[in-house]
N, CA, C and O atoms as a Tripos MOL2 file, in Angstrom:
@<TRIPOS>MOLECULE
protein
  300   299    75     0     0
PROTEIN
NO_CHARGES

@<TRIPOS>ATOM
      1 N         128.1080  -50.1040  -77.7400 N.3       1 UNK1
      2 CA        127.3540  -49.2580  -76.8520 C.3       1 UNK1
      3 C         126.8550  -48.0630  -77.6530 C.2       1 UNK1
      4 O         127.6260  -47.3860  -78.3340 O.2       1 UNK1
      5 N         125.2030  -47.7510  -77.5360 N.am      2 UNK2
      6 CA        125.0500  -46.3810  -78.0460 C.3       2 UNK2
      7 C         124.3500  -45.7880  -77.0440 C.2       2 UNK2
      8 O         123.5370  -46.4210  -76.3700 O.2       2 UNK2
      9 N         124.6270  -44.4200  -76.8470 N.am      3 UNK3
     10 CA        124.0940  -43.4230  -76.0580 C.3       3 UNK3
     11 C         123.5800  -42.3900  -77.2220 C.2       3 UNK3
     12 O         124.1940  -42.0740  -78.2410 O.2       3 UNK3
     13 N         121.7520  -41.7670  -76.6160 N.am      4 UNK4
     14 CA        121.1690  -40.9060  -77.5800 C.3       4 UNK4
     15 C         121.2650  -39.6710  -76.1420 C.2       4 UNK4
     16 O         121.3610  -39.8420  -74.9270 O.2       4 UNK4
     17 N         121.1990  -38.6680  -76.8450 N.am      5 UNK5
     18 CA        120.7180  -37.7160  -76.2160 C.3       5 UNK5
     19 C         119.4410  -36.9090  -77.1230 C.2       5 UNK5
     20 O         119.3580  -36.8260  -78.3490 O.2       5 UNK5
     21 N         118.8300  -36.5520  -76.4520 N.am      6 UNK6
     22 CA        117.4160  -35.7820  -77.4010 C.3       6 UNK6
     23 C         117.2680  -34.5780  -76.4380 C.2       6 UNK6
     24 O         117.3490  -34.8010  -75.2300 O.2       6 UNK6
     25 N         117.0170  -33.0830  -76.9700 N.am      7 UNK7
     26 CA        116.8550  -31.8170  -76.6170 C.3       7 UNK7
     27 C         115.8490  -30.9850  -77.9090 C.2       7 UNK7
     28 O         116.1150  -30.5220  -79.0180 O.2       7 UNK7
     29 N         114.6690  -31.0920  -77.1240 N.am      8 UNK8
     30 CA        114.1300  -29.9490  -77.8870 C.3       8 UNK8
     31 C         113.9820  -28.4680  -77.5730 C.2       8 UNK8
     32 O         113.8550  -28.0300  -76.4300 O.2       8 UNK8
     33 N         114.0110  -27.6520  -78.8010 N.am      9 UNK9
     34 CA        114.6800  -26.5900  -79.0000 C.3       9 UNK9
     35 C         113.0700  -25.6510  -79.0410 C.2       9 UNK9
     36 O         112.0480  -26.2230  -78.6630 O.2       9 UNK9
     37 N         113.0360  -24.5690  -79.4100 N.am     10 UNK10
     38 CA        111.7240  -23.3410  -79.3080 C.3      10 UNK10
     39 C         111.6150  -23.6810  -80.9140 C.2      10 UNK10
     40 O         110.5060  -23.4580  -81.4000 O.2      10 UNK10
     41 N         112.4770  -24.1170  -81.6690 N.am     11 UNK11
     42 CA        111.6700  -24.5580  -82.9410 C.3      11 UNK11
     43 C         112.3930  -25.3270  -83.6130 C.2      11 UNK11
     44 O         113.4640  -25.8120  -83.2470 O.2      11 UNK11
     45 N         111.6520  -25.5400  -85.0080 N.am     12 UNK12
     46 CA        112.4390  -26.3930  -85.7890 C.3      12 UNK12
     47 C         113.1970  -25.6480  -86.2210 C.2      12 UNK12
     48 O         114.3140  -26.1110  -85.9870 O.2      12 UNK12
     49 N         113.2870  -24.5700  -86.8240 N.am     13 UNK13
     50 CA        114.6100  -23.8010  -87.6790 C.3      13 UNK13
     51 C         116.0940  -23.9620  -86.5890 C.2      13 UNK13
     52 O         117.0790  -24.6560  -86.8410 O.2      13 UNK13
     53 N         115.8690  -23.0640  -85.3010 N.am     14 UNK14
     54 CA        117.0530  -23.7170  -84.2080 C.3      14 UNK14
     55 C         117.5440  -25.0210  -83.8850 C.2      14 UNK14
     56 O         118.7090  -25.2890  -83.5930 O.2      14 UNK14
     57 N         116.5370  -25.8510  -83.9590 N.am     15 UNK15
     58 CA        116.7820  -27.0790  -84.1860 C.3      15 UNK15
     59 C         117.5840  -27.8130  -85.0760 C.2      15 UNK15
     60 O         118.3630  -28.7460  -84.8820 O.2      15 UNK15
     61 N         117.1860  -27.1110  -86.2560 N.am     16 UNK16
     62 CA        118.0800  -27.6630  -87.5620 C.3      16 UNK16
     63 C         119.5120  -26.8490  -87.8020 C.2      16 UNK16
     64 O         120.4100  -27.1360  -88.5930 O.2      16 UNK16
     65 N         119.4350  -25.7570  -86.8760 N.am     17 UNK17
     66 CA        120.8550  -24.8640  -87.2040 C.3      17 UNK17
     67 C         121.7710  -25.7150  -85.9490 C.2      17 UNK17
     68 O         122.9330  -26.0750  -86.1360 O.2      17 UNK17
     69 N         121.1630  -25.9060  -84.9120 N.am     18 UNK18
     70 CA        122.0170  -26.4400  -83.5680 C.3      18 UNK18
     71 C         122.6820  -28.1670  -84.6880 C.2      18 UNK18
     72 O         123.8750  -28.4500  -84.7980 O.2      18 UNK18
     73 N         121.9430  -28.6950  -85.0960 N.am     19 UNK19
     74 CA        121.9490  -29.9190  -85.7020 C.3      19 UNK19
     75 C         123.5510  -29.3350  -86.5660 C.2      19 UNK19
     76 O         124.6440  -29.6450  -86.0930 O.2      19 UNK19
     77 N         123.4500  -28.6470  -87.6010 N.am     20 UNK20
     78 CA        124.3070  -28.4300  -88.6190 C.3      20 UNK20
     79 C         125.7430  -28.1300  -88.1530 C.2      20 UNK20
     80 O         126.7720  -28.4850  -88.7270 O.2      20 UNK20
     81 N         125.6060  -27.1640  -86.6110 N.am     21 UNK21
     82 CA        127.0230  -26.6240  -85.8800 C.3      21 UNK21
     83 C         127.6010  -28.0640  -85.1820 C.2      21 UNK21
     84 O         128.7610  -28.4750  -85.2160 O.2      21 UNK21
     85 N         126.5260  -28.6410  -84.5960 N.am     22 UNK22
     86 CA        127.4440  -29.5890  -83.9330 C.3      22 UNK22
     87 C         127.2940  -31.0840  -84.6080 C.2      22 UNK22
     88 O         127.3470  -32.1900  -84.0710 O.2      22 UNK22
     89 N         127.1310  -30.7940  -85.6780 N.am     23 UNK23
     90 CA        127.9600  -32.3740  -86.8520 C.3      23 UNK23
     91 C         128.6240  -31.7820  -87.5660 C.2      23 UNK23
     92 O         128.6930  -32.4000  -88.6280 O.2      23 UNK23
     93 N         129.2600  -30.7630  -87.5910 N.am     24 UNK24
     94 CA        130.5420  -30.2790  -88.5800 C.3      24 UNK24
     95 C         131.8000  -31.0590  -87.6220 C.2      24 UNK24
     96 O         132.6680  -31.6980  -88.2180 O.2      24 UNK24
     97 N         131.8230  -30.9570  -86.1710 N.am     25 UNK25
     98 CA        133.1310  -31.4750  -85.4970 C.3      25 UNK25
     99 C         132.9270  -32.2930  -85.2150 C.2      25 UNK25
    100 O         133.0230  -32.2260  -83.9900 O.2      25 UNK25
    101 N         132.4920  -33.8020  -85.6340 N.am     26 UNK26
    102 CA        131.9820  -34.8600  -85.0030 C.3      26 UNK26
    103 C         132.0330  -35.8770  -85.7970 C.2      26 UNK26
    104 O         131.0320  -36.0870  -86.4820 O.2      26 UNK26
    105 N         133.1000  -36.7060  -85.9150 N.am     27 UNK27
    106 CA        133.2070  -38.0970  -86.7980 C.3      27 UNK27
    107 C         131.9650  -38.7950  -87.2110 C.2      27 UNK27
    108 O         130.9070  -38.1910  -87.0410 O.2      27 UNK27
    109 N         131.9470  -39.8060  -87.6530 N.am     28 UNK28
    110 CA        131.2100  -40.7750  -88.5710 C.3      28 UNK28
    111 C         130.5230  -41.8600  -87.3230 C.2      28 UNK28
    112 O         129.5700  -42.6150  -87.5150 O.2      28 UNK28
    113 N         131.1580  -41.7280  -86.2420 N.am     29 UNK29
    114 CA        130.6830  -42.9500  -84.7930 C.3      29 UNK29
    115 C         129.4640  -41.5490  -84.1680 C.2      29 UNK29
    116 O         128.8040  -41.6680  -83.1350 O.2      29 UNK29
    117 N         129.4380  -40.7580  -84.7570 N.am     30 UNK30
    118 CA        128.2150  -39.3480  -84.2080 C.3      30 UNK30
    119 C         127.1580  -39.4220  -85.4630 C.2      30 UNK30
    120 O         127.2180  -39.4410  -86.6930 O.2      30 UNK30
    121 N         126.3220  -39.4460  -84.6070 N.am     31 UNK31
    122 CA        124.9220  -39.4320  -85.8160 C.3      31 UNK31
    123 C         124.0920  -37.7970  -84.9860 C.2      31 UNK31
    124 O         123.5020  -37.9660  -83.9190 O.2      31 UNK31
    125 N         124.1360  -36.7230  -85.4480 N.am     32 UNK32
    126 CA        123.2150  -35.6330  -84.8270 C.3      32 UNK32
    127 C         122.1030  -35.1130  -86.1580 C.2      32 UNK32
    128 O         122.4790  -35.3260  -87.3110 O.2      32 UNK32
    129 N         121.2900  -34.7070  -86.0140 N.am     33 UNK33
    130 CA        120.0120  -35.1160  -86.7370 C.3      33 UNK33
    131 C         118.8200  -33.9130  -85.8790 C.2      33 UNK33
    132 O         118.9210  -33.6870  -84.6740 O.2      33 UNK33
    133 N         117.8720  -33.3340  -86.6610 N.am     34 UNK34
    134 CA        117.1150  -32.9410  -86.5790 C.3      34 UNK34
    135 C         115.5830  -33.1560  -86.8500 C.2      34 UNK34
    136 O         115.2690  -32.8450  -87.9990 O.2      34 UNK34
    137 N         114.6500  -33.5740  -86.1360 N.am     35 UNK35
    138 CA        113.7120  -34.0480  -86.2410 C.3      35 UNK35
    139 C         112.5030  -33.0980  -85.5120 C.2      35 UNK35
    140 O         112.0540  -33.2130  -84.3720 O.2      35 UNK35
    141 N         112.1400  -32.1350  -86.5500 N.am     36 UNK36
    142 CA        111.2240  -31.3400  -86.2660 C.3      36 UNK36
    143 C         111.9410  -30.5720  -85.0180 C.2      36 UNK36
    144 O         113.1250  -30.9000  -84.9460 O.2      36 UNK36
    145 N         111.5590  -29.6740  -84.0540 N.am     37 UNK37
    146 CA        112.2950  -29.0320  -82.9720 C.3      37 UNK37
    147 C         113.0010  -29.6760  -81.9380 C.2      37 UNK37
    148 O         113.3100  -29.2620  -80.8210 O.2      37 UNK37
    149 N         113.2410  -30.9390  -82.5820 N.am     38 UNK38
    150 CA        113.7380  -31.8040  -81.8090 C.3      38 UNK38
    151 C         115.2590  -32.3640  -81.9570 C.2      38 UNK38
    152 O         115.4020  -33.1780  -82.8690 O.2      38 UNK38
    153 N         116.2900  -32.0800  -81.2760 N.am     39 UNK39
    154 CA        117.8040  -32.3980  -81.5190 C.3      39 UNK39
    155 C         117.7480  -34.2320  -81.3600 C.2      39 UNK39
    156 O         116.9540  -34.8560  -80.6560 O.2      39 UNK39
    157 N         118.4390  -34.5980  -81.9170 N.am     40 UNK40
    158 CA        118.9140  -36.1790  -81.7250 C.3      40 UNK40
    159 C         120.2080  -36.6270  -82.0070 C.2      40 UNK40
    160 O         120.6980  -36.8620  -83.1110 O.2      40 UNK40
    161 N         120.7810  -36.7320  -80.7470 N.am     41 UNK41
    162 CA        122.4380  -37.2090  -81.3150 C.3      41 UNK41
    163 C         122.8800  -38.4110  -80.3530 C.2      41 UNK41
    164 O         122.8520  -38.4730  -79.1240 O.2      41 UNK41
    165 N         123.5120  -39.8270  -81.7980 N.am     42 UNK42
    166 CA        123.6700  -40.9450  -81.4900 C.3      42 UNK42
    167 C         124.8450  -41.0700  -81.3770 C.2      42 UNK42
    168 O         125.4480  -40.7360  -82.3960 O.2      42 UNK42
    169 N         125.7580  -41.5770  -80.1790 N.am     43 UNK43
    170 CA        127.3530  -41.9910  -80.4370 C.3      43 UNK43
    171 C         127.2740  -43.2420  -79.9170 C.2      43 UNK43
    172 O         126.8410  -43.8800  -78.9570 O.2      43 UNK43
    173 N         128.0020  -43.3540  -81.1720 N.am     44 UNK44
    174 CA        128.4970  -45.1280  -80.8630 C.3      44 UNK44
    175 C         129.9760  -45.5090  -80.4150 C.2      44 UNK44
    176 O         130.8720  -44.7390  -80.7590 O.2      44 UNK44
    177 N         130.2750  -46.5580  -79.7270 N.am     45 UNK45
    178 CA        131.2230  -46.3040  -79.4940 C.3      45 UNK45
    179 C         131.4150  -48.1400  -78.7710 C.2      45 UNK45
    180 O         130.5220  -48.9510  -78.5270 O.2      45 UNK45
    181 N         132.8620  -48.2720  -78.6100 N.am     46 UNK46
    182 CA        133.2660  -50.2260  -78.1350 C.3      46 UNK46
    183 C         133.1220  -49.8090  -76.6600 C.2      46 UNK46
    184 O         132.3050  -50.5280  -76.0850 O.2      46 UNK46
    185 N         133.6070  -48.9740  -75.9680 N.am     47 UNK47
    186 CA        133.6390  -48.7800  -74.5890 C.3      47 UNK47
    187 C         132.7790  -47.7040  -73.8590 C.2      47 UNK47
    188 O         132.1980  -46.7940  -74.4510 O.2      47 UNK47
    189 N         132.7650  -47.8410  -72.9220 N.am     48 UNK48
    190 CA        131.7930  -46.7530  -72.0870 C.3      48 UNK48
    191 C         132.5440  -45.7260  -72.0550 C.2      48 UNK48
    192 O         132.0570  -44.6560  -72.4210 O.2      48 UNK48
    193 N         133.8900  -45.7810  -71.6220 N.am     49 UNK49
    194 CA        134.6120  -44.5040  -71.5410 C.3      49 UNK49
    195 C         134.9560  -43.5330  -72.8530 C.2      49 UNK49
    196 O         135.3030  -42.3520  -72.8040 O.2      49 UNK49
    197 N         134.7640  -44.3570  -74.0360 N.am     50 UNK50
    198 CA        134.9910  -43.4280  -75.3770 C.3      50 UNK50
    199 C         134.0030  -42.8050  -75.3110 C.2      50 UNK50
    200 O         134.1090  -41.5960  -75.5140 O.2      50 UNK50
    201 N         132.4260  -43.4700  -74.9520 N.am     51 UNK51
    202 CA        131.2510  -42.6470  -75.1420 C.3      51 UNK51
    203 C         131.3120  -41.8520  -74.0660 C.2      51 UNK51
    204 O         130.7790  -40.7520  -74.2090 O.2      51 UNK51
    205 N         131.9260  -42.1420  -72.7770 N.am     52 UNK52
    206 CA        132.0660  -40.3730  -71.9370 C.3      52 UNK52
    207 C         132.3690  -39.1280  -72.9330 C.2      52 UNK52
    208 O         131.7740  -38.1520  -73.3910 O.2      52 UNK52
    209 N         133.5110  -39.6760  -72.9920 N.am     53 UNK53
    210 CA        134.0930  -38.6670  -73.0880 C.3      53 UNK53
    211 C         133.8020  -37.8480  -74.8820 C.2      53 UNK53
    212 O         134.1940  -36.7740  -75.3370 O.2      53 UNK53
    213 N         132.9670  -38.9440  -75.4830 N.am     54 UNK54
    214 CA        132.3450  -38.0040  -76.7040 C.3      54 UNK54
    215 C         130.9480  -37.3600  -76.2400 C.2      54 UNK54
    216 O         130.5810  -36.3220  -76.7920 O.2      54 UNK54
    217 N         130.2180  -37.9080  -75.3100 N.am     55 UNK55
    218 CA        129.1350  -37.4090  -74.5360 C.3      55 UNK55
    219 C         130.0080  -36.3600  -73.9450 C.2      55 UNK55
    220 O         129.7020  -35.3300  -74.5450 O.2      55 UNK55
    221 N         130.6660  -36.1690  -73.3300 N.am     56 UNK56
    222 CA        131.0960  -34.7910  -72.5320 C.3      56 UNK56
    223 C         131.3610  -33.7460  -73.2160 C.2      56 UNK56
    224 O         131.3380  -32.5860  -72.8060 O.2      56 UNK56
    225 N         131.7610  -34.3240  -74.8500 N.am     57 UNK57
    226 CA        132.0990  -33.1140  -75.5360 C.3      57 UNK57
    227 C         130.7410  -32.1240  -76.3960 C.2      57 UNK57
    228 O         130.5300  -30.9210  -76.5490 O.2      57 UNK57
    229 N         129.8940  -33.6620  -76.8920 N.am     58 UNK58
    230 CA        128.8310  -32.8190  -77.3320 C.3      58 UNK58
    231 C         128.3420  -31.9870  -75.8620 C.2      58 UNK58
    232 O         128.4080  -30.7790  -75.6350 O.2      58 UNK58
    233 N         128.0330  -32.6600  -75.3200 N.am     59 UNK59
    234 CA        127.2530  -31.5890  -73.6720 C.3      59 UNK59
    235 C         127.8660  -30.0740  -73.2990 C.2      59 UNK59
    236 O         127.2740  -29.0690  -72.9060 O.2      59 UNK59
    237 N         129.1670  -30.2880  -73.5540 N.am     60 UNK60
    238 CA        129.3880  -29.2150  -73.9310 C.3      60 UNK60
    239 C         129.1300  -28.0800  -74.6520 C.2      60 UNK60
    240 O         128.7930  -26.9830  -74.2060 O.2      60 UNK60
    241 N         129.3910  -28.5580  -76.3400 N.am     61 UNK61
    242 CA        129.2210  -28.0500  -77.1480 C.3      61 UNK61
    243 C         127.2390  -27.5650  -77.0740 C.2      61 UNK61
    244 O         126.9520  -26.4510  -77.5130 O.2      61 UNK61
    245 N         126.2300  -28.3490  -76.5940 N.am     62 UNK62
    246 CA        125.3540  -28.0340  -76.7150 C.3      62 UNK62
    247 C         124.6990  -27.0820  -75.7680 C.2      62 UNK62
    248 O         123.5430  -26.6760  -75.8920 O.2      62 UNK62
    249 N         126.0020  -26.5710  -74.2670 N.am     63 UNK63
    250 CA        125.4850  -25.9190  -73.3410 C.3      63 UNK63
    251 C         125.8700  -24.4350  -73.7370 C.2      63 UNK63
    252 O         125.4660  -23.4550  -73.1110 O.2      63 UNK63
    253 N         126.9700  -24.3600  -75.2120 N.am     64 UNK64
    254 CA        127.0090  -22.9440  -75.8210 C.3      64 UNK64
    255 C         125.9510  -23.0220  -76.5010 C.2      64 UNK64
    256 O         125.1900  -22.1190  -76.1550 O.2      64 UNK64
    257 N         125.3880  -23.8580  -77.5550 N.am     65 UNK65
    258 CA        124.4070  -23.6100  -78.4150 C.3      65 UNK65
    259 C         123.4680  -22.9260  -77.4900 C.2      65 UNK65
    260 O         123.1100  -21.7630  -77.6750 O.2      65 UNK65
    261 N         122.8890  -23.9900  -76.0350 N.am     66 UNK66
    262 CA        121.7690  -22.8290  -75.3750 C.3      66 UNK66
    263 C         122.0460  -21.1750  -74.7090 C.2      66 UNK66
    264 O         121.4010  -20.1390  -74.8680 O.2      66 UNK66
    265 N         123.0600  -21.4150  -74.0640 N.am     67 UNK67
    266 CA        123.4330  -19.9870  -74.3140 C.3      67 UNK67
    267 C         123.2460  -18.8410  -75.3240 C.2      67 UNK67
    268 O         122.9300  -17.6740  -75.0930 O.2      67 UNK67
    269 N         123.4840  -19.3710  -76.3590 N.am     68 UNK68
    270 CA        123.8860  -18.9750  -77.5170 C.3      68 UNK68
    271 C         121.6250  -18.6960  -78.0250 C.2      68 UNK68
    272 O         121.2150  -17.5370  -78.0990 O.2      68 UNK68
    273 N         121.2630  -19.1250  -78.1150 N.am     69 UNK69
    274 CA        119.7720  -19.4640  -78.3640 C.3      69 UNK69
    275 C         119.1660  -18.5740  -77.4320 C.2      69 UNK69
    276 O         118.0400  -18.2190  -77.7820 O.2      69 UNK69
    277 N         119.6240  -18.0440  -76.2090 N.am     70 UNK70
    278 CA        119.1420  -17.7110  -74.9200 C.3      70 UNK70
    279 C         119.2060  -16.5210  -74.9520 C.2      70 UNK70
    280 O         118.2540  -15.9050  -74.4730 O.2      70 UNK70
    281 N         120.4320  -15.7090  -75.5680 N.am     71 UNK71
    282 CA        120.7740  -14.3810  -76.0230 C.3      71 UNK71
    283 C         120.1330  -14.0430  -77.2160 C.2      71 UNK71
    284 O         119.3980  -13.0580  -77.1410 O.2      71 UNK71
    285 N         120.2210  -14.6140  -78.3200 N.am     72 UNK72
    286 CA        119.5340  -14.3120  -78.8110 C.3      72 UNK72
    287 C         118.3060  -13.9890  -79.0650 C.2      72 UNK72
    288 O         118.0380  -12.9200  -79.6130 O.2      72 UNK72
    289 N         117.3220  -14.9220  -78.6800 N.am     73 UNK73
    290 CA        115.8980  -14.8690  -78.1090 C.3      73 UNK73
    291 C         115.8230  -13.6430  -77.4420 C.2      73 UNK73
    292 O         114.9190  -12.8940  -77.8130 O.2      73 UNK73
    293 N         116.5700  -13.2570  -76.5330 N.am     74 UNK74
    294 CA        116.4100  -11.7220  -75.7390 C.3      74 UNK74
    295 C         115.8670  -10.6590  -76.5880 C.2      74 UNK74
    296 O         114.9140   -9.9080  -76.3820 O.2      74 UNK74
    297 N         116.8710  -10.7710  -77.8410 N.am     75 UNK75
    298 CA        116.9420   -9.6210  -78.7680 C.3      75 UNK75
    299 C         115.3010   -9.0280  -79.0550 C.2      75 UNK75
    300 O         115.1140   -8.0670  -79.8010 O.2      75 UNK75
@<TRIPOS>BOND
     1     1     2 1
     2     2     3 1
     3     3     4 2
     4     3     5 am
     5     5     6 1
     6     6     7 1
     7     7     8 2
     8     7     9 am
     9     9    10 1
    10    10    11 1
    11    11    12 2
    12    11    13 am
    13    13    14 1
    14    14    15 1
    15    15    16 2
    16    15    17 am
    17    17    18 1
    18    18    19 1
    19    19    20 2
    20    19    21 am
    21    21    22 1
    22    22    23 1
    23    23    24 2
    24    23    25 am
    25    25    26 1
    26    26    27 1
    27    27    28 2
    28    27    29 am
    29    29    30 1
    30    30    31 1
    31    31    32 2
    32    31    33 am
    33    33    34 1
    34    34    35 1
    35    35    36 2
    36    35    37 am
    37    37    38 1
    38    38    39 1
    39    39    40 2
    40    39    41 am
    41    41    42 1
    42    42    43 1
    43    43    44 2
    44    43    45 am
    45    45    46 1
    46    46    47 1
    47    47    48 2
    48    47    49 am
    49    49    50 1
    50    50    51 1
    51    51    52 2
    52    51    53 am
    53    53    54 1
    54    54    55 1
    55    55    56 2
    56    55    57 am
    57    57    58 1
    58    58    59 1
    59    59    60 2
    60    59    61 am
    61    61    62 1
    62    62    63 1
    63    63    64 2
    64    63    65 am
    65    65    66 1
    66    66    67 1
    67    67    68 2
    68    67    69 am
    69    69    70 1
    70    70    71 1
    71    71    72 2
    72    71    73 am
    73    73    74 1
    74    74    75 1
    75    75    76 2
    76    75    77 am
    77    77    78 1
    78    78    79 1
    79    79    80 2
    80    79    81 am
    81    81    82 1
    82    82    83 1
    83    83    84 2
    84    83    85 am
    85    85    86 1
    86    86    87 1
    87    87    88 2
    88    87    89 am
    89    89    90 1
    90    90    91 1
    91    91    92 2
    92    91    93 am
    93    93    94 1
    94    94    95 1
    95    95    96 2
    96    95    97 am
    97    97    98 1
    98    98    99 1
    99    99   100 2
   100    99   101 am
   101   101   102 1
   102   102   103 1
   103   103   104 2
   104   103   105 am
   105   105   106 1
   106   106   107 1
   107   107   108 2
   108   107   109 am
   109   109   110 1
   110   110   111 1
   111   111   112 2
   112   111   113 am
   113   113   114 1
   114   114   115 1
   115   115   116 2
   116   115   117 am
   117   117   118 1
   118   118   119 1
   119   119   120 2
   120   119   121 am
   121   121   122 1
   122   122   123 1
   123   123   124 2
   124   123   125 am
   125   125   126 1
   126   126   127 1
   127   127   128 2
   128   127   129 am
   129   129   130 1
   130   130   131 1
   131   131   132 2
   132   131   133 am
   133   133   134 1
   134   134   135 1
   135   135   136 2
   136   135   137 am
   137   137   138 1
   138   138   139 1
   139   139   140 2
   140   139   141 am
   141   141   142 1
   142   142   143 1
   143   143   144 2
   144   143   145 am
   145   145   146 1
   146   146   147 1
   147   147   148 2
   148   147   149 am
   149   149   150 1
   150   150   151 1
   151   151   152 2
   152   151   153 am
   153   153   154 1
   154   154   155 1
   155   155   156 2
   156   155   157 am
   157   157   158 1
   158   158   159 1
   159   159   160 2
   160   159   161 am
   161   161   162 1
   162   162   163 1
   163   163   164 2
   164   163   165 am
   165   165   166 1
   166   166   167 1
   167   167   168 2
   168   167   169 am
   169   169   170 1
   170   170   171 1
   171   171   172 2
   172   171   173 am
   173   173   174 1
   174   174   175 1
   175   175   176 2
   176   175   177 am
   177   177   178 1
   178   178   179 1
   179   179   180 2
   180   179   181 am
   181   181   182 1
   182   182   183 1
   183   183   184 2
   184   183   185 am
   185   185   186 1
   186   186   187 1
   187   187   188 2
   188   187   189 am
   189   189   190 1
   190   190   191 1
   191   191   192 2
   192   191   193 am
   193   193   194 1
   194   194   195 1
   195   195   196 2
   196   195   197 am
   197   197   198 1
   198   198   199 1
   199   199   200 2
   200   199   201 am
   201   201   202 1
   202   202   203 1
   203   203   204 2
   204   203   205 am
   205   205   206 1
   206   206   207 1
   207   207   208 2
   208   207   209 am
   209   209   210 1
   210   210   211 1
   211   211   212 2
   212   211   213 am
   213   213   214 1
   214   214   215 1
   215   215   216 2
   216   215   217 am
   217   217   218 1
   218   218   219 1
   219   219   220 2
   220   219   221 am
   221   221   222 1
   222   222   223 1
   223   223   224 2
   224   223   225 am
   225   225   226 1
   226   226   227 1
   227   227   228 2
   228   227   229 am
   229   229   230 1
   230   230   231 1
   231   231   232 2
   232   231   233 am
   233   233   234 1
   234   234   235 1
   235   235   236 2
   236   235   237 am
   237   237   238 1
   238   238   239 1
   239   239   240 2
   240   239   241 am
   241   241   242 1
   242   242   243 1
   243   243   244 2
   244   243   245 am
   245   245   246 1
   246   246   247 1
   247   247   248 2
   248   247   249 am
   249   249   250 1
   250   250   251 1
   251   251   252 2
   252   251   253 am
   253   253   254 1
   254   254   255 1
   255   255   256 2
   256   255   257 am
   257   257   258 1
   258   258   259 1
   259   259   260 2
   260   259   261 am
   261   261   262 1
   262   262   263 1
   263   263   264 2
   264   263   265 am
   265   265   266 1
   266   266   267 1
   267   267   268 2
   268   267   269 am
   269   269   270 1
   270   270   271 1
   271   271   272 2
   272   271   273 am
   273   273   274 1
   274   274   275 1
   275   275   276 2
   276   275   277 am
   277   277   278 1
   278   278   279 1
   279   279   280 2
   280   279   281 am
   281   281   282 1
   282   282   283 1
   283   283   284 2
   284   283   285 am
   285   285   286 1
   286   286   287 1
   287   287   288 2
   288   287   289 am
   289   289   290 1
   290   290   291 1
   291   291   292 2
   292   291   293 am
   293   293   294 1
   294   294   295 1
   295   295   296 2
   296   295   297 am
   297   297   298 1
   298   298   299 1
   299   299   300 2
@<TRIPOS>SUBSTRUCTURE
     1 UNK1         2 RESIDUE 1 A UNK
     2 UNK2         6 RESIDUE 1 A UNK
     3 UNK3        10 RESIDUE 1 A UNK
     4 UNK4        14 RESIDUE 1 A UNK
     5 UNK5        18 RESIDUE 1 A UNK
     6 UNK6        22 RESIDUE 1 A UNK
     7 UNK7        26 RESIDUE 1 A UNK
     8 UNK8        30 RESIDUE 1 A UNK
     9 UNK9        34 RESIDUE 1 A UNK
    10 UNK10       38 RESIDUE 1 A UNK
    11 UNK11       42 RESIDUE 1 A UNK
    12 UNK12       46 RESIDUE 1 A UNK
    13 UNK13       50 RESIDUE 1 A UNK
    14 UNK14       54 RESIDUE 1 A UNK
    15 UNK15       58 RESIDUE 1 A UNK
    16 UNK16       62 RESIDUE 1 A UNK
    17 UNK17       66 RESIDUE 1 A UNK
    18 UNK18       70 RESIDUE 1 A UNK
    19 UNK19       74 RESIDUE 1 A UNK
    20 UNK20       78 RESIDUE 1 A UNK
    21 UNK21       82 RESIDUE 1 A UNK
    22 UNK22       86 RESIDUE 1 A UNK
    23 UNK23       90 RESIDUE 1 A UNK
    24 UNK24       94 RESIDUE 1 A UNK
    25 UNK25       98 RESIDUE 1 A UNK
    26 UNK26      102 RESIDUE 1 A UNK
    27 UNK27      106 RESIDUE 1 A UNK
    28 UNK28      110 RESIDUE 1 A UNK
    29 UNK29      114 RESIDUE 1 A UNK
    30 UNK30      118 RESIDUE 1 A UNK
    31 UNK31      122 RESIDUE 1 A UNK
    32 UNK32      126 RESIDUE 1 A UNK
    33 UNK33      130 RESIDUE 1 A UNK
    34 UNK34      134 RESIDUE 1 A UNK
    35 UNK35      138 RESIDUE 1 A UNK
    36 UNK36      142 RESIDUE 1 A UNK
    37 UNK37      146 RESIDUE 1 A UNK
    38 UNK38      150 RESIDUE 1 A UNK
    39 UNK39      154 RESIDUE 1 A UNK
    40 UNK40      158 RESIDUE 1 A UNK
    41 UNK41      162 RESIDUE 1 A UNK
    42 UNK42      166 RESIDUE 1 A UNK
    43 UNK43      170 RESIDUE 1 A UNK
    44 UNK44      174 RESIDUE 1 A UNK
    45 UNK45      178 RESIDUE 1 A UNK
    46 UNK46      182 RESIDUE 1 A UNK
    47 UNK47      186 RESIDUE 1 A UNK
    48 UNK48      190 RESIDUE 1 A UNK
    49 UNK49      194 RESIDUE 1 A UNK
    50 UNK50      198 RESIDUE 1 A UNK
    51 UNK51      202 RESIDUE 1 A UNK
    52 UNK52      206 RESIDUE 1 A UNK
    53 UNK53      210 RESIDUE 1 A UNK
    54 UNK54      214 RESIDUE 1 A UNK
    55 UNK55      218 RESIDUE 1 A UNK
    56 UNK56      222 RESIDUE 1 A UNK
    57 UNK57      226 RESIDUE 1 A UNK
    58 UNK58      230 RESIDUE 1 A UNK
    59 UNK59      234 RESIDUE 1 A UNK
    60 UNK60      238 RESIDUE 1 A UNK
    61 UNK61      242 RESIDUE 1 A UNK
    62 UNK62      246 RESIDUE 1 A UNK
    63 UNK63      250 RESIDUE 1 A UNK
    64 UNK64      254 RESIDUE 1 A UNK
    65 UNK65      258 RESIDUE 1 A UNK
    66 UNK66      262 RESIDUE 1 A UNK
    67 UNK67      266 RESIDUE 1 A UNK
    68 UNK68      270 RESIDUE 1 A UNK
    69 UNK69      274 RESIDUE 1 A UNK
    70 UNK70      278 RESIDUE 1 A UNK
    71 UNK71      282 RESIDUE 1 A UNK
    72 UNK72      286 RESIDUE 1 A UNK
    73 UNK73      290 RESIDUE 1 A UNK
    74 UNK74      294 RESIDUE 1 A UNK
    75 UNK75      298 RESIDUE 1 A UNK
C-alpha cells in the first residue's frame, strides 16, 4: 500500500526547508521530497493501519510546520 500526500507551500525555499525537518524523523518506508513549492511525501507500508498511523504522524508533524510558516510570514 502507498499513500502520497502533496501540500504546496508560498514557495520553493519553505518547501524545501518543510521537506528537510520532516525526513530527518522518518525511516526509509517515508519518501518526503520537494518539488518546486510543492511538498511530496510517500509511505509505504504491508497494511493500512501502519500507513494510519505513519500518515497521522506526518499530519501532524506538518500541521506545526504550517503554524510554524504562518507566524512567521506575519513578521
Amino acid at each position: 500500500m502507498t499513500v502520497e500526500i502533496r501540500r504546496t507551500w508560498p514557495s520553493t525555499d519553505i518547501a524545501a526547508r518543510i521537506a528537510k525537518v520532516v525526513a530527518v524523523d522518518n525511516p526509509e518506508y517515508v519518501e518526503v521530497r520537494a518539488q518546486g513549492a510543492e511538498l511530496i511525501v510517500r509511505v509505504r507500508s504491508t497494511s493500512a493501519a501502519s500507513a494510519r498511523a505513519s500518515v497521522d504522524d506526518l499530519l501532524a508533524c506538518l500541521h506545526v510546520a504550517e503554524a510554524t510558516v504562518a507566524v512567521t510570514q506575519q513578521r
